[in-house]
PALO-674181 format. One record per residue (C-alpha): residue number from 1; residue in one letter; chain; z, x, y. Coordinates in steps of 0.1 Angstrom, whole numbers, padded with zeros to 4 digits. Layout:
BEGIN
{i NUM aa A ch A c3 Z c1 X c2 Y}
...
This chain:
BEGIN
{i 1 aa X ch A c3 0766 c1 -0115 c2 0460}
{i 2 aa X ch A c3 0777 c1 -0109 c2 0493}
{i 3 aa X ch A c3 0758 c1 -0082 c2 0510}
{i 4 aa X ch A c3 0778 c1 -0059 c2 0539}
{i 5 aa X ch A c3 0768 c1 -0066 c2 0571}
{i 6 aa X ch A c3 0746 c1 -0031 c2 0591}
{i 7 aa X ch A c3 0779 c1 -0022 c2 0611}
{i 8 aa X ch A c3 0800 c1 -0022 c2 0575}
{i 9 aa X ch A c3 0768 c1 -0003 c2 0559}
{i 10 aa X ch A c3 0771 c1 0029 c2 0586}
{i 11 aa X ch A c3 0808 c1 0028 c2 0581}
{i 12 aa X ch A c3 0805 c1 0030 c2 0540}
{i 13 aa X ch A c3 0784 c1 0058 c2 0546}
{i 14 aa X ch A c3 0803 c1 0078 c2 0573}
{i 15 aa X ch A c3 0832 c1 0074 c2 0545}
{i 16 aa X ch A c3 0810 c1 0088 c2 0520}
{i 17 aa X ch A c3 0796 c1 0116 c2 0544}
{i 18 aa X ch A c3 0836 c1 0131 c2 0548}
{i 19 aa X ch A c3 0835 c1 0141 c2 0511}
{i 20 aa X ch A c3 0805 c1 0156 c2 0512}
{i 21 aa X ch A c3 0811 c1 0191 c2 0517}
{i 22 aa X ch A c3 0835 c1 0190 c2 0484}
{i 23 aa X ch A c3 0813 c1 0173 c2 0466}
{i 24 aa X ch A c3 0784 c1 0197 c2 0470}
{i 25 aa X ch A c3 0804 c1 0226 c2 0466}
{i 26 aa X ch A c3 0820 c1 0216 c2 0432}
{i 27 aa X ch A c3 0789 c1 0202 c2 0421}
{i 28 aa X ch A c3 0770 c1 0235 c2 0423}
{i 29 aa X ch A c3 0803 c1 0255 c2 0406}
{i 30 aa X ch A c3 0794 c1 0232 c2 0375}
{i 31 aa X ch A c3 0757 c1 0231 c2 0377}
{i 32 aa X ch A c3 0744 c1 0265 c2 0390}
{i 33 aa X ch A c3 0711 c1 0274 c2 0389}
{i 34 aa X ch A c3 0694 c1 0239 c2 0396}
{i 35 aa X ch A c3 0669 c1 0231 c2 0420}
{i 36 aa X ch A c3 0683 c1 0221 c2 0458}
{i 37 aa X ch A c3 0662 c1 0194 c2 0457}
{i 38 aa X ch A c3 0677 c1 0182 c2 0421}
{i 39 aa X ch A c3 0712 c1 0190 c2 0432}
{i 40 aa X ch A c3 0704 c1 0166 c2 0461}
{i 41 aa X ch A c3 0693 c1 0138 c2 0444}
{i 42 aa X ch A c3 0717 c1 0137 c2 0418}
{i 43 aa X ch A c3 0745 c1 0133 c2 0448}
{i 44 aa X ch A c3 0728 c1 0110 c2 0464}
{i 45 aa X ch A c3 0724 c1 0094 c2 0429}
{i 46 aa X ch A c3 0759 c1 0090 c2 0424}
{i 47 aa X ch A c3 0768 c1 0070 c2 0459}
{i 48 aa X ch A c3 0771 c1 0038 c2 0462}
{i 49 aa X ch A c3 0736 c1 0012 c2 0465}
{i 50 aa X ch A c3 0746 c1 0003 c2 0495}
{i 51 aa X ch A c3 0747 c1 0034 c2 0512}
{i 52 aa X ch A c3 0721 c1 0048 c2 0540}
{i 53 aa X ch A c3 0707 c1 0070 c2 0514}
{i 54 aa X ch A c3 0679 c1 0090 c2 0542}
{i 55 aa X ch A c3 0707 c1 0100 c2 0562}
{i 56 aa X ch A c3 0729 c1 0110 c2 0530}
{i 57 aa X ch A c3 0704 c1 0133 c2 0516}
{i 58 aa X ch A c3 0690 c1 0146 c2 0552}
{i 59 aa X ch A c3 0729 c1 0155 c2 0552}
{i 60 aa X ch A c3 0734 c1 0167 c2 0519}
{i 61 aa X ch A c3 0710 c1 0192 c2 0529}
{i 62 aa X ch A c3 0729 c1 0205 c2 0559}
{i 63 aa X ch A c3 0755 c1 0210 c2 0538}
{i 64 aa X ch A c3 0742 c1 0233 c2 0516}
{i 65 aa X ch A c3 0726 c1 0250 c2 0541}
{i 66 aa X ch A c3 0758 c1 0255 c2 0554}
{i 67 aa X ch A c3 0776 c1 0264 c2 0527}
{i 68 aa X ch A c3 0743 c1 0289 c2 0518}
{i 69 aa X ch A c3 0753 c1 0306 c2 0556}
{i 70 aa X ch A c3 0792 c1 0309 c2 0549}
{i 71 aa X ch A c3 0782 c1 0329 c2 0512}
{i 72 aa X ch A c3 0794 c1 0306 c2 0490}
{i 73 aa X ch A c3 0759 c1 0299 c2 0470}
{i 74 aa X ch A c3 0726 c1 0311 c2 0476}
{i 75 aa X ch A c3 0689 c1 0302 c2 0465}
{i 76 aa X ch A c3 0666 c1 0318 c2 0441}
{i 77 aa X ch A c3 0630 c1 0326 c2 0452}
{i 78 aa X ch A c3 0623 c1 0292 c2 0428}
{i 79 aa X ch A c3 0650 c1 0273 c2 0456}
{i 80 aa X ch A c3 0679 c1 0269 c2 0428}
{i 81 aa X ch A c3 0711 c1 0272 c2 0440}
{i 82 aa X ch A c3 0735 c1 0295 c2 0422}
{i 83 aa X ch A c3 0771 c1 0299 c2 0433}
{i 84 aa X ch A c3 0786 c1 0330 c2 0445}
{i 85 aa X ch A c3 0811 c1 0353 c2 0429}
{i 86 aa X ch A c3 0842 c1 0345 c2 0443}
{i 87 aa X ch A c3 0852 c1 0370 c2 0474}
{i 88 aa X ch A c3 0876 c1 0369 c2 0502}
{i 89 aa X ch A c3 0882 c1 0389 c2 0531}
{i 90 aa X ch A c3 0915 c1 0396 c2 0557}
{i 91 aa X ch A c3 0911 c1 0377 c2 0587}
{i 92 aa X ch A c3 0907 c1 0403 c2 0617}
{i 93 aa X ch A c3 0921 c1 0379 c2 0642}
{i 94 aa X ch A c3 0947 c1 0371 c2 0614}
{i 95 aa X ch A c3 0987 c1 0380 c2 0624}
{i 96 aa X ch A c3 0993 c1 0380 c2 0588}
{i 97 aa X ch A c3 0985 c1 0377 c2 0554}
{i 98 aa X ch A c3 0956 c1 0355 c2 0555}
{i 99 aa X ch A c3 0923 c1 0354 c2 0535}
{i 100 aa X ch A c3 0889 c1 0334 c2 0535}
{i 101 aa X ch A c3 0879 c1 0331 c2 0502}
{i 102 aa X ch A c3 0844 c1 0326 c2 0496}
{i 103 aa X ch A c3 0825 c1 0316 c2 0463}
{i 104 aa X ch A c3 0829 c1 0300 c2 0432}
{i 105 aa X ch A c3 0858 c1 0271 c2 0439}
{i 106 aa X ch A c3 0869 c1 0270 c2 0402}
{i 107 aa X ch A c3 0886 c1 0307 c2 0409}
{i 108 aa X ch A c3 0909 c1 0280 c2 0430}
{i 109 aa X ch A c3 0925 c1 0273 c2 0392}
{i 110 aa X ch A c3 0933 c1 0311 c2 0385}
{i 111 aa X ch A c3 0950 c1 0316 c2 0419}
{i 112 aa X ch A c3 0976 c1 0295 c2 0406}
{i 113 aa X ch A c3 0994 c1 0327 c2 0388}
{i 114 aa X ch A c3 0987 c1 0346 c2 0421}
{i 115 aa X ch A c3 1008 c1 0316 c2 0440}
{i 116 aa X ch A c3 1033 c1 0323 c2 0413}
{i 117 aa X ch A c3 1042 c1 0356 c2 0418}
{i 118 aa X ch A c3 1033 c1 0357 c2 0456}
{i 119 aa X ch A c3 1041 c1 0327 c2 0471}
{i 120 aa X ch A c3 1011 c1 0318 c2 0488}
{i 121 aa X ch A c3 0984 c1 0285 c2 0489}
{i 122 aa X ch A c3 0946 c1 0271 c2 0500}
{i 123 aa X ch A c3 0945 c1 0259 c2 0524}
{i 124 aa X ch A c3 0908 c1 0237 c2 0531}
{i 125 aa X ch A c3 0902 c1 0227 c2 0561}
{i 126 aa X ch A c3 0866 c1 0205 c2 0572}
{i 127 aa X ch A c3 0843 c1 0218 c2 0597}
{i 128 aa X ch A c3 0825 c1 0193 c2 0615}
{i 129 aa X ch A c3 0789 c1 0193 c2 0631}
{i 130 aa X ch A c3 0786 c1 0191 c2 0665}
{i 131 aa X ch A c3 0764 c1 0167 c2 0673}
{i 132 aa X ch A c3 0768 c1 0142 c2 0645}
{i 133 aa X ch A c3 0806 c1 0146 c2 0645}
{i 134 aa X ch A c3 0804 c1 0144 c2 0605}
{i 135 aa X ch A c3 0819 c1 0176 c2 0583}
{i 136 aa X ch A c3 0790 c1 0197 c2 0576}
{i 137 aa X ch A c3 0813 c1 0222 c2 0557}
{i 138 aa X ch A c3 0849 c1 0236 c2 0546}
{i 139 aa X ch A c3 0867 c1 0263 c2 0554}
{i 140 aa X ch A c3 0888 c1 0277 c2 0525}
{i 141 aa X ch A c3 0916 c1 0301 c2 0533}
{i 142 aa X ch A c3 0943 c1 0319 c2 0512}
{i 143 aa X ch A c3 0975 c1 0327 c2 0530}
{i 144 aa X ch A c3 1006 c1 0345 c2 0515}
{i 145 aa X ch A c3 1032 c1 0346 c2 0545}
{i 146 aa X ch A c3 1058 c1 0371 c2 0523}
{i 147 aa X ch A c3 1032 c1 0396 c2 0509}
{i 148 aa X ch A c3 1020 c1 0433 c2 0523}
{i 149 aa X ch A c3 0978 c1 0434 c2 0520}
{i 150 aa X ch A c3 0977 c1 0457 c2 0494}
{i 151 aa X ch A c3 0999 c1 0438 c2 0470}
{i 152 aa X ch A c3 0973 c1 0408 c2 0476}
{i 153 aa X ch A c3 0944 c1 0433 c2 0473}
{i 154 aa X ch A c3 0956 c1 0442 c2 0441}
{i 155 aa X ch A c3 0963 c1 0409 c2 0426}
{i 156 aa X ch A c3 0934 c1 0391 c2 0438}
{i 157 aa X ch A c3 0911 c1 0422 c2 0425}
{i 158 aa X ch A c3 0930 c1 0416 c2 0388}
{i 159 aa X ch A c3 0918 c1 0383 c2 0388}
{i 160 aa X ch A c3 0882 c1 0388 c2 0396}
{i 161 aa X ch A c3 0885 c1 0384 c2 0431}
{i 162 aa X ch A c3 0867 c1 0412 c2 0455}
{i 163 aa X ch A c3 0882 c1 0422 c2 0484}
{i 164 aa X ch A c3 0860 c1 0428 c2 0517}
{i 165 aa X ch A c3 0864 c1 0440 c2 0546}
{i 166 aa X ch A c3 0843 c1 0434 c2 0582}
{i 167 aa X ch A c3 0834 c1 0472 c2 0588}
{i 168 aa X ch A c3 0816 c1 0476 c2 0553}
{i 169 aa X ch A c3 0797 c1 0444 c2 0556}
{i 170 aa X ch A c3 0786 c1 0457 c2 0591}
{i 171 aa X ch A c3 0772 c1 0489 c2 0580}
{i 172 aa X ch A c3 0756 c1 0469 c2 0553}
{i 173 aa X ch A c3 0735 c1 0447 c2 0576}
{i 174 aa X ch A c3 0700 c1 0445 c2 0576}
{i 175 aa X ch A c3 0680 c1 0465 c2 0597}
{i 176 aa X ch A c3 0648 c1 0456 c2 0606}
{i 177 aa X ch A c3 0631 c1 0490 c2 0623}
{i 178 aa X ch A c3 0635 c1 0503 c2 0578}
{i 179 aa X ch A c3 0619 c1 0470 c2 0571}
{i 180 aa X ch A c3 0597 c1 0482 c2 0539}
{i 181 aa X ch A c3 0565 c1 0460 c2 0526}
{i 182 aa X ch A c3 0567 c1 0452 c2 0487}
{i 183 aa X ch A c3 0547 c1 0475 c2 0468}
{i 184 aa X ch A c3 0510 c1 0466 c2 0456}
{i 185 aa X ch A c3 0515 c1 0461 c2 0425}
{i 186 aa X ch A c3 0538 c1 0433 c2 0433}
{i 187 aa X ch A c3 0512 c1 0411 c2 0455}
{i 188 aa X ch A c3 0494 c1 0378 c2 0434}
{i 189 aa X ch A c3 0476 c1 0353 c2 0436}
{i 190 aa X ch A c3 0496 c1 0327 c2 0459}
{i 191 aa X ch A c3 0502 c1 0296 c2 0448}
{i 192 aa X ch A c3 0489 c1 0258 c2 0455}
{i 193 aa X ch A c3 0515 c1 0253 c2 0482}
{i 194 aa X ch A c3 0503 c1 0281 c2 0504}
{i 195 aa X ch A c3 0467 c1 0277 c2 0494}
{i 196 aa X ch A c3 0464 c1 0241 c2 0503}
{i 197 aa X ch A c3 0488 c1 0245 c2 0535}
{i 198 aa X ch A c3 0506 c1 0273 c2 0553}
{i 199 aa X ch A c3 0517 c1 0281 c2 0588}
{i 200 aa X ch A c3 0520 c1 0316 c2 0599}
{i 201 aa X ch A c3 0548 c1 0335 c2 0621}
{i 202 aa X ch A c3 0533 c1 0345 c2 0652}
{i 203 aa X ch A c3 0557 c1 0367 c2 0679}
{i 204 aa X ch A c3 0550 c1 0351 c2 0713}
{i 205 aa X ch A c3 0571 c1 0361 c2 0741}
{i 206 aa X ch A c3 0588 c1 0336 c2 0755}
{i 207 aa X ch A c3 0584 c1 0311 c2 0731}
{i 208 aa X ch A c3 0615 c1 0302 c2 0710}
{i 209 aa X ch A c3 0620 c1 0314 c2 0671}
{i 210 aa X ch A c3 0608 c1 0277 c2 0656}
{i 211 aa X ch A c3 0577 c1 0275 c2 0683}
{i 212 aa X ch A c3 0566 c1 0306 c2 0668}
{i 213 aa X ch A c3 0554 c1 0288 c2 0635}
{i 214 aa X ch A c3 0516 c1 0278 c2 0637}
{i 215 aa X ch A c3 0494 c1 0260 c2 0614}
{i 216 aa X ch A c3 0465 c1 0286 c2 0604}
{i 217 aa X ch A c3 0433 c1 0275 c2 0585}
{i 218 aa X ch A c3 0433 c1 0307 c2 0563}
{i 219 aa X ch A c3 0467 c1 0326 c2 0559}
{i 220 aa X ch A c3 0445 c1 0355 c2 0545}
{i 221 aa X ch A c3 0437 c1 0366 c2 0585}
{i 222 aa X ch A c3 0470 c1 0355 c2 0594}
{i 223 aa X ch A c3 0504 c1 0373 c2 0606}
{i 224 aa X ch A c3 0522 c1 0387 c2 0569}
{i 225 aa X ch A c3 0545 c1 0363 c2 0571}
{i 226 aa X ch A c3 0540 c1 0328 c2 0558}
{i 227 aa X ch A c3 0559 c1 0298 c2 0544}
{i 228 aa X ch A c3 0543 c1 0267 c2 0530}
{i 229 aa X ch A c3 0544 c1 0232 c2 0541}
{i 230 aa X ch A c3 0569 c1 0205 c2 0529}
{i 231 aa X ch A c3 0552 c1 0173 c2 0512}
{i 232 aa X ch A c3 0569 c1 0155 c2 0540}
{i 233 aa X ch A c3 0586 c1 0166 c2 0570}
{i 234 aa X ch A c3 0620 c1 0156 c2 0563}
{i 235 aa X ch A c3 0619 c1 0178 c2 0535}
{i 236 aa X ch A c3 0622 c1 0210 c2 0551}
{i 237 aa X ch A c3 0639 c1 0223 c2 0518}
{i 238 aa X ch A c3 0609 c1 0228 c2 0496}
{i 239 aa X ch A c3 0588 c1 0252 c2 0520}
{i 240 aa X ch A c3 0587 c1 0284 c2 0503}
{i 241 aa X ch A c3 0583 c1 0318 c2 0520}
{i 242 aa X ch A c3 0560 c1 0345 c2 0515}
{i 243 aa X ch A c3 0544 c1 0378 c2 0527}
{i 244 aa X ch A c3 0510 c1 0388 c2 0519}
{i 245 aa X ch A c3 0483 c1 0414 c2 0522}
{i 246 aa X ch A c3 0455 c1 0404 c2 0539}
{i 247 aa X ch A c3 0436 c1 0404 c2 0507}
{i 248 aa X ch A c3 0447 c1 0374 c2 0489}
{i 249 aa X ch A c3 0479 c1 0389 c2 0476}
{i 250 aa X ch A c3 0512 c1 0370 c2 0482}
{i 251 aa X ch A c3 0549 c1 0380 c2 0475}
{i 252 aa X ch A c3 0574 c1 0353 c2 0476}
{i 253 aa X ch A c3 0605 c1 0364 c2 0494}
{i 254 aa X ch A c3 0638 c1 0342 c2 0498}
{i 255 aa X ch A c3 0644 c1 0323 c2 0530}
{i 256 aa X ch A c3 0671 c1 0348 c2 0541}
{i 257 aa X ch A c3 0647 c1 0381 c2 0538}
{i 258 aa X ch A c3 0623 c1 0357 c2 0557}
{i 259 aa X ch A c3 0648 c1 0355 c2 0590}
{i 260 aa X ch A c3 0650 c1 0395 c2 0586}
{i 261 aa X ch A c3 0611 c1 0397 c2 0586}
{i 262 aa X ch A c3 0610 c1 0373 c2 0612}
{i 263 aa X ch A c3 0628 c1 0395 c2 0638}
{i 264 aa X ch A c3 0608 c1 0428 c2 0627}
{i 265 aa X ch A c3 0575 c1 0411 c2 0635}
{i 266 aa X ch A c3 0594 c1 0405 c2 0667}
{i 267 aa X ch A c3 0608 c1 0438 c2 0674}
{i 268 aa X ch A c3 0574 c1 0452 c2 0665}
{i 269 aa X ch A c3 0556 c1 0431 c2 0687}
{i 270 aa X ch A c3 0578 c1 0434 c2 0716}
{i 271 aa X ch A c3 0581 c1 0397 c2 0718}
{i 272 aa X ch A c3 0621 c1 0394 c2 0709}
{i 273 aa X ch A c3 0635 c1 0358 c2 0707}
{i 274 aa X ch A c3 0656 c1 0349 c2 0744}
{i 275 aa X ch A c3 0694 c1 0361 c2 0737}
{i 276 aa X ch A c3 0717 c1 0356 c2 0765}
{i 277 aa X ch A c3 0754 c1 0354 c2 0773}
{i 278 aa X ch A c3 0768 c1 0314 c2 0781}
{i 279 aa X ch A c3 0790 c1 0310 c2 0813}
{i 280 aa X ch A c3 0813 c1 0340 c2 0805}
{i 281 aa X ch A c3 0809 c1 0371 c2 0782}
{i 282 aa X ch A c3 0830 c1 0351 c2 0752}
{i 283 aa X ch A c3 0796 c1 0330 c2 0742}
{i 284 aa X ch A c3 0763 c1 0340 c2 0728}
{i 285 aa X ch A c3 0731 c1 0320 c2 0724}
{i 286 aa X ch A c3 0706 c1 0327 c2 0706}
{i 287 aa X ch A c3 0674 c1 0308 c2 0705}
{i 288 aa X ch A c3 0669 c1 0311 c2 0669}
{i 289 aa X ch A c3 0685 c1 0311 c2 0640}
{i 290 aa X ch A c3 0705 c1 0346 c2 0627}
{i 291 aa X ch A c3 0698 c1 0359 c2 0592}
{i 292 aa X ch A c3 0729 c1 0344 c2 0570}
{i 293 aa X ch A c3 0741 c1 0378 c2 0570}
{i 294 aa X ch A c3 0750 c1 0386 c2 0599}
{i 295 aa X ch A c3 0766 c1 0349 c2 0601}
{i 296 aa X ch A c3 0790 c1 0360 c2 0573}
{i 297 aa X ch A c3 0803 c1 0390 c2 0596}
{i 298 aa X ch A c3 0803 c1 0371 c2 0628}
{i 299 aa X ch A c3 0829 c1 0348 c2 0603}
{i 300 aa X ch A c3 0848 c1 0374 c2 0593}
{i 301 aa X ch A c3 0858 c1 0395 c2 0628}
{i 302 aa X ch A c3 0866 c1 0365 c2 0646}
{i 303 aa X ch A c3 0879 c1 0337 c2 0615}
{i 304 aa X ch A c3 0854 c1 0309 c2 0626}
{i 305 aa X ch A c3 0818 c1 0300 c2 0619}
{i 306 aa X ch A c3 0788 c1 0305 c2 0643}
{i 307 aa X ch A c3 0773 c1 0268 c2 0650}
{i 308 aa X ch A c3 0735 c1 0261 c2 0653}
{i 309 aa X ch A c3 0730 c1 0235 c2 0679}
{i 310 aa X ch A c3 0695 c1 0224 c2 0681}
{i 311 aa X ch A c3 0680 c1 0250 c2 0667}
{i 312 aa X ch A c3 0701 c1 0279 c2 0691}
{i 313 aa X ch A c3 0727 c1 0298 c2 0669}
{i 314 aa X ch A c3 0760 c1 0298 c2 0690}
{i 315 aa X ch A c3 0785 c1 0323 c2 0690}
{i 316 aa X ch A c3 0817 c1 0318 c2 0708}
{i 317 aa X ch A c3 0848 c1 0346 c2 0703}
{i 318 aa X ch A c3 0870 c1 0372 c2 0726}
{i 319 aa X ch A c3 0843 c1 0391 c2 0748}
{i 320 aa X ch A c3 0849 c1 0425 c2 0734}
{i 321 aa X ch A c3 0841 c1 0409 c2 0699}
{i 322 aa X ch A c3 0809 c1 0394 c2 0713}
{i 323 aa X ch A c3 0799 c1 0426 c2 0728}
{i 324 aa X ch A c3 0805 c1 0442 c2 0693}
{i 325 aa X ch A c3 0782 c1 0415 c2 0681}
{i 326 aa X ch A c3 0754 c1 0417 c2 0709}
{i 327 aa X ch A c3 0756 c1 0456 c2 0702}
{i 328 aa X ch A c3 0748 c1 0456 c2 0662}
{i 329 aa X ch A c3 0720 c1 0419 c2 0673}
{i 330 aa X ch A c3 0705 c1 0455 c2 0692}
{i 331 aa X ch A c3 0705 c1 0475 c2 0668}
{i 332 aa X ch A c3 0698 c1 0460 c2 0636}
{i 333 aa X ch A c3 0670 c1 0433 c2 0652}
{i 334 aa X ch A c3 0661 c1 0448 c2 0680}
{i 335 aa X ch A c3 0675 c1 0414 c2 0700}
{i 336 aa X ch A c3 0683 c1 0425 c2 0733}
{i 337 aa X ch A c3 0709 c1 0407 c2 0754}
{i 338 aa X ch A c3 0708 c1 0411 c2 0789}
{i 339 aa X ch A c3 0717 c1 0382 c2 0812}
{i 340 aa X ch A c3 0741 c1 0356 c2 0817}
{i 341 aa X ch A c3 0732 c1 0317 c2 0816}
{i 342 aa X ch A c3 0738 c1 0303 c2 0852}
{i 343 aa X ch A c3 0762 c1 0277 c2 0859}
């Protein structure tokens, strides 16, 4: 048997990395509601032997992450994935009919009568991670150059397909000075993940968003908000996130209320995460990562995705859209922006 030399093994699995994004996406359409850690294996599963498999599932995992950011599928508290009603949304940067279309992928199928009757297509298109140059997702658009809006609002809405726009998903946004603790009824007992390891969040100032995670010996004197530890650390997919009461009471919460809680302990602290403009007004850094939420209407008021960069969410579109942004990071999180990076 002849066995492919290293150099041929990394280029096997950059090949097999490109299809990724597809492949998750599709598999998760047919098997919602399994555990990300399932769903990972069982892609990894199907490569070929030969490929780097640590890399392909560290990646895998990106990609879903990804994909969870966009609004195409989400997690359950028990870290299933489940795939998204399908939604799209007019392009504000857009000069014409253009949608992204979010959610379940087999809606592509139905769209086919909608192509029909108004000429239009999907168009996919890869989006590619900066640093590892791989494609960490996909962009899926729906463009009908001949059509008026409301004809496509009103045939994609017969087919199951809600129509969104950027102002009501801005009003909709978190906000974390109404942040209200679950009721009492609703704390338990925790359990064995956070019992026998937690880390707590811990505002600092100065210190970035993940410096602000410490180990704590008993998460009962702790800061409310906790998340367990992965069995290893490459497996940052399985810690789970809770708040709890002081008492011994614990609430899971998903990861994305987490981020929300996250800046309120901030904000009520006084200890905000830095948040500055790049080189010029059109770039925003933040050093954290943004609740998925407000990801999804960065996407749709400027038609591209925010990028996370070693941990720092970046944000690059026209300055009076990221001043729109830096305005609603001040109001909803209490993230003040106020200086300019230096050259």
């Amino acid at each position: 048997m002849k066995v492919l030399s290293t150099q041929d093994q990394e280029a096997l699995t950059q090949l097999l990395l490109e299809e990724l994004p597809v492949q998750v996406l599709d598999y998760v359409s047919h098997h919602t509601g399994q555990p990300a850690v399932q769903v990972a294996e069982a892609i990894v599963s199907a490569m070929p032997a030969v490929a780097d498999v640590p890399q392909v599932r560290q990646h895998v995992s990106g990609v879903v992450n990804w994909f969870v950011d966009r609004g195409d599928i989400c997690y359950s508290l028990q870290r299933k994935l489940f795939v998204v009603p399908p939604h799209a949304s007019f392009s504000s940067i857009s000069l014409g009919p253009v949608l992204s279309l979010f959610g379940n992928p087999l809606i592509e199928l139905q769209l086919r009568s909608a192509f029909e009757v108004l000429g239009g297509r999907v168009e996919r298109t890869p989006v590619y991670e900066s640093q590892s140059g791989s494609p960490i997702g996909l962009e899926r658009r729906l463009a009908f150059p001949d059509a008026t809006p409301e004809r496509i609002k009103a045939t994609l809405q017969s087919l199951g397909i809600t129509v969104i726009d950027s102002e009501s998903v801005r009003e909709s946004l978190p906000n974390t000075a109404q942040l209200v603790r679950p009721a009492p009824g609703q704390y338990v007992p925790p359990p064995a993940p956070l019992v026998s390891g937690s880390e707590a969040y811990e505002p600092r100032p100065g210190a970035a968003q993940w410096d602000r995670w410490r180990p704590v010996a008993d998460w009962r004197a702790a800061s409310p908000l906790l998340r367990s530890q992965p069995s290893e650390p490459s497996r940052f997919w399985e810690r789970r996130y809770f708040l709890h009461n002081g008492t011994g009471g614990a609430v899971e919460i998903p990861r994305d209320e987490a981020l929300v809680w996250m800046f309120g302990l901030d904000r009520k602290a006084k200890a905000p995460i830095a948040a500055c403009y790049g080189r010029s007004r059109a770039e925003l850094q933040v050093e954290g990562s943004l609740p998925p939420q407000f990801l999804f209407w960065f996407r749709l008021i400027t038609g591209s995705p925010a990028q996370l960069v070693y941990g720092r969410q970046l944000l690059r579109a026209q300055a009076n859209v990221i001043g729109r942004i830096a305005h609603a990071l001040d109001d909803c999180l209490g993230l003040s922006v106020e200086r300019v990076i230096s050259e």
